[in-house]
C-alpha positions as CSV (number, residue, x, y, z in Angstrom):
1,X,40.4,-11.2,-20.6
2,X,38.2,-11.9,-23.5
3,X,36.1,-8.8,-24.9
4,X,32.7,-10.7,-23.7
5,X,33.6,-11.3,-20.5
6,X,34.2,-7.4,-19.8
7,X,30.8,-6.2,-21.3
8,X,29.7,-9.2,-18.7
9,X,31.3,-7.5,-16.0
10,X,30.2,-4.3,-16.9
11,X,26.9,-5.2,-17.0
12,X,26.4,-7.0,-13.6
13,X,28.2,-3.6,-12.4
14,X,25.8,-1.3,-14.0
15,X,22.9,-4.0,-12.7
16,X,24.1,-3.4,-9.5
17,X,24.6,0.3,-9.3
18,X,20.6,0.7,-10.8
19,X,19.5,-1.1,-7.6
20,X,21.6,1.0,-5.7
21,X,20.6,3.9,-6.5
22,X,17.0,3.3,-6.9
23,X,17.1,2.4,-3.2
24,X,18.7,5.8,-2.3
25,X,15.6,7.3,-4.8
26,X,13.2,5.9,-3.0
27,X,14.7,6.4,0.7
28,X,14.7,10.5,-0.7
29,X,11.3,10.6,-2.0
30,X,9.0,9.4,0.8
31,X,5.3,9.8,0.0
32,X,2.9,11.2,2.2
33,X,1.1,9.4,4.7
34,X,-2.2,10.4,5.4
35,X,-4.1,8.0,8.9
36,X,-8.0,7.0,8.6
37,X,-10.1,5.0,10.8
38,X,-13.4,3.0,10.2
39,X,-15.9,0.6,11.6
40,X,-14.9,-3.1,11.8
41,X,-16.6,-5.9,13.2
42,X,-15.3,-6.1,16.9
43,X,-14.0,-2.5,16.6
44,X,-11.8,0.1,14.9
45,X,-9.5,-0.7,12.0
46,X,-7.3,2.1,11.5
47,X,-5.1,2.4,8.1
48,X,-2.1,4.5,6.7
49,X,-2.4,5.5,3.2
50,X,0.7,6.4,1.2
51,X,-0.2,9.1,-1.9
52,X,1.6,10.3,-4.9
53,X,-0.7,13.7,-5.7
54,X,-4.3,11.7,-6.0
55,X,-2.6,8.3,-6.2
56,X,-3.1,5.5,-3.9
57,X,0.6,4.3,-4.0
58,X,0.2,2.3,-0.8
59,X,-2.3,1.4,2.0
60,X,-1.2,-0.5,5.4
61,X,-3.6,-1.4,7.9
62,X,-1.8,-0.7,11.5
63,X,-4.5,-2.1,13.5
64,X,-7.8,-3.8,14.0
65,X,-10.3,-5.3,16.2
66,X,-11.4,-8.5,14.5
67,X,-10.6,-11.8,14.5
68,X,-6.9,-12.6,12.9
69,X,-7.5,-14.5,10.1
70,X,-11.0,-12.6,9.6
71,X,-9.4,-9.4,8.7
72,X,-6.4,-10.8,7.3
73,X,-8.4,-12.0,4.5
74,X,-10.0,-8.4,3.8
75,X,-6.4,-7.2,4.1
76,X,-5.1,-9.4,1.7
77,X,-8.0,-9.1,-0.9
78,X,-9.5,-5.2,-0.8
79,X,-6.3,-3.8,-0.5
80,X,-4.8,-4.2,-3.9
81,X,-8.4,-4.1,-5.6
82,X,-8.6,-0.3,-3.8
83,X,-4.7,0.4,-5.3
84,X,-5.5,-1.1,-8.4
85,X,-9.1,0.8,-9.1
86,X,-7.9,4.0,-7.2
87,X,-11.4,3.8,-5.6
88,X,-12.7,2.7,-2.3
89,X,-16.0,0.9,-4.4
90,X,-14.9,-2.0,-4.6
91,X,-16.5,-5.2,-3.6
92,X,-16.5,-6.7,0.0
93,X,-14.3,-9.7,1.0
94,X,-17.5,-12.4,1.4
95,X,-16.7,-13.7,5.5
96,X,-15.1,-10.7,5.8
97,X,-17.7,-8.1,5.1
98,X,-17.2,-5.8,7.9
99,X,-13.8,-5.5,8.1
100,X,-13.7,-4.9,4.2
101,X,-16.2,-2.1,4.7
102,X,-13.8,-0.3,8.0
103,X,-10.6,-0.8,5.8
104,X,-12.8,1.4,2.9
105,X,-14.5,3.5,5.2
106,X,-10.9,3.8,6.9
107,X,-9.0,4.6,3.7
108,X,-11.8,7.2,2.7
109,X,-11.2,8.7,5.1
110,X,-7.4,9.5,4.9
111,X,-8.1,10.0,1.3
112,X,-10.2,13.2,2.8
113,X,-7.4,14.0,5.0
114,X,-4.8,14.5,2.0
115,X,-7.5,16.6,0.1
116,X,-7.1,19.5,2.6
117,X,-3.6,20.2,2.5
């Protein structure tokens, strides 16, 4: 076998093995979760935020009142301009104002939550 095609080899191994064990890192280290609830439009929208110390690593909306594709567009928009800026200021979703205003009122208040532990 030619010299290049073991350094090959041993790099697809060593590829390999990263993945692996950054899966098993971050099965180990499972962040917080801290639960918040705000006002939507046809009700509650209630959110799970993930945190690393007084990092938003993660924030999951696990249910709403409003209409499907209503919220789904706050969801998809606010949320990474919240994770992004660290801060619930952020602009409302325009046709989706009051489910963009319970997802930050929602994710203020787990950020609260996390404060008092």
């Amino acid at each position: 076998m030619r010299k290049i095609d073991k350094i090959r080899r041993l790099g697809v191994v060593l590829f390999i093995c990263s993945g692996i064990f950054t899966g098993f890192y971050e099965m180990a280290t499972v962040l917080p979760e801290f639960k918040g609830k705000g006002q939507g439009f046809s009700g509650e929208v209630s959110v799970k935020v993930s945190m690393s110390g007084d990092e938003i690593k993660n924030i999951m909306v696990t249910s709403h009142g409003d209409t499907p594709e209503i919220a789904q567009m706050a969801i998809d928009n606010i949320i990474p301009e919240i994770i992004i800026t660290q801060s619930i200021e952020v602009d409302d979703i325009g046709g989706a104002t009051y489910t963009s205003r319970g997802i930050k009122e929602a994710v203020g208040n787990a950020i609260e939550k996390s404060k008092l532990l």
